[in-house]
C-alpha angles and dihedrals in degrees: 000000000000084000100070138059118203133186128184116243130197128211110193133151124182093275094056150019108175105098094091113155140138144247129234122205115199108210099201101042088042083225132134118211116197131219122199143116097246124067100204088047085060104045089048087055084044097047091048091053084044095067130050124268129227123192156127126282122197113215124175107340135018087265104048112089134152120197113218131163123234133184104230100228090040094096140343090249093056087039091056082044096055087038078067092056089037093095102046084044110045101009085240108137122216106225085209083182107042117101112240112206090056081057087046090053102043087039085051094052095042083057095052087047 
C-alpha cells in the first residue's frame, strides 16, 4: 500500500509495557487509524491529530526557530511533524526504529488469540 505510511507507537506506565501497536496514516483519505490495545490510549492519540498543533520549527541554527500552526491530517509531511509532538502530549512513544510490520503482525495476532 504506497498510499499509506505506518509507525509503530508504544503506551507504557510504570505498571506495564506490553500495548505496543502502530498508526497508519492514509495519504489519500488524510485519516489516522490507531492501533493499540487500549481504547483510551487510542482516543487520546485521535483526539491530539483532531486539533490543530502549534508549535516551533528549527531551520538552519539552535537559535533560529519559527512557530506555525498545522493541522496534523492535512498532509504526511504535518502528520510526521505532529508524530514529533505525539510523545510530550499523549505519553504514546514513536518507536522511529521498530519495524513495523514485525509490530502489525505480532498486534494482529494478538487480536485472533
Amino acid at each position: 500500500m504506497e498510499n499509506v505510511f505506518r509507525v509503530a507507537i508504544s503506551r507504557y506506565d510504570l505498571k506495564d509495557y506490553s500495548d505496543v501497536g502502530y498508526i497508519e496514516y492514509n495519504i489519500a483519505d488524510k485519516k489516522a487509524d490507531i492501533f493499540l490495545k487500549s481504547e483510551e490510549a487510542v482516543q487520546t492519540v485521535r483526539n491530539f491529530f483532531a486539533k490543530a498543533l502549534t508549535m516551533q520549527i528549527p531551520h538552519k541554527t539552535a537559535h533560529d526557530f519559527t512557530q506555525v500552526t498545522i493541522n496534523p491530517l492535512e498532509s504526511l509531511e504535518n502528520f510526521k511533524l505532529a508524530l514529533t509532538r505525539l510523545w510530550e502530549n499523549t505519553n504514546i512513544y514513536v518507536d522511529w526504529s521498530r519495524p513495523v510490520e514485525y509490530v502489525m503482525k505480532a498486534f494482529n495476532k494478538d487480536k485472533v488469540d
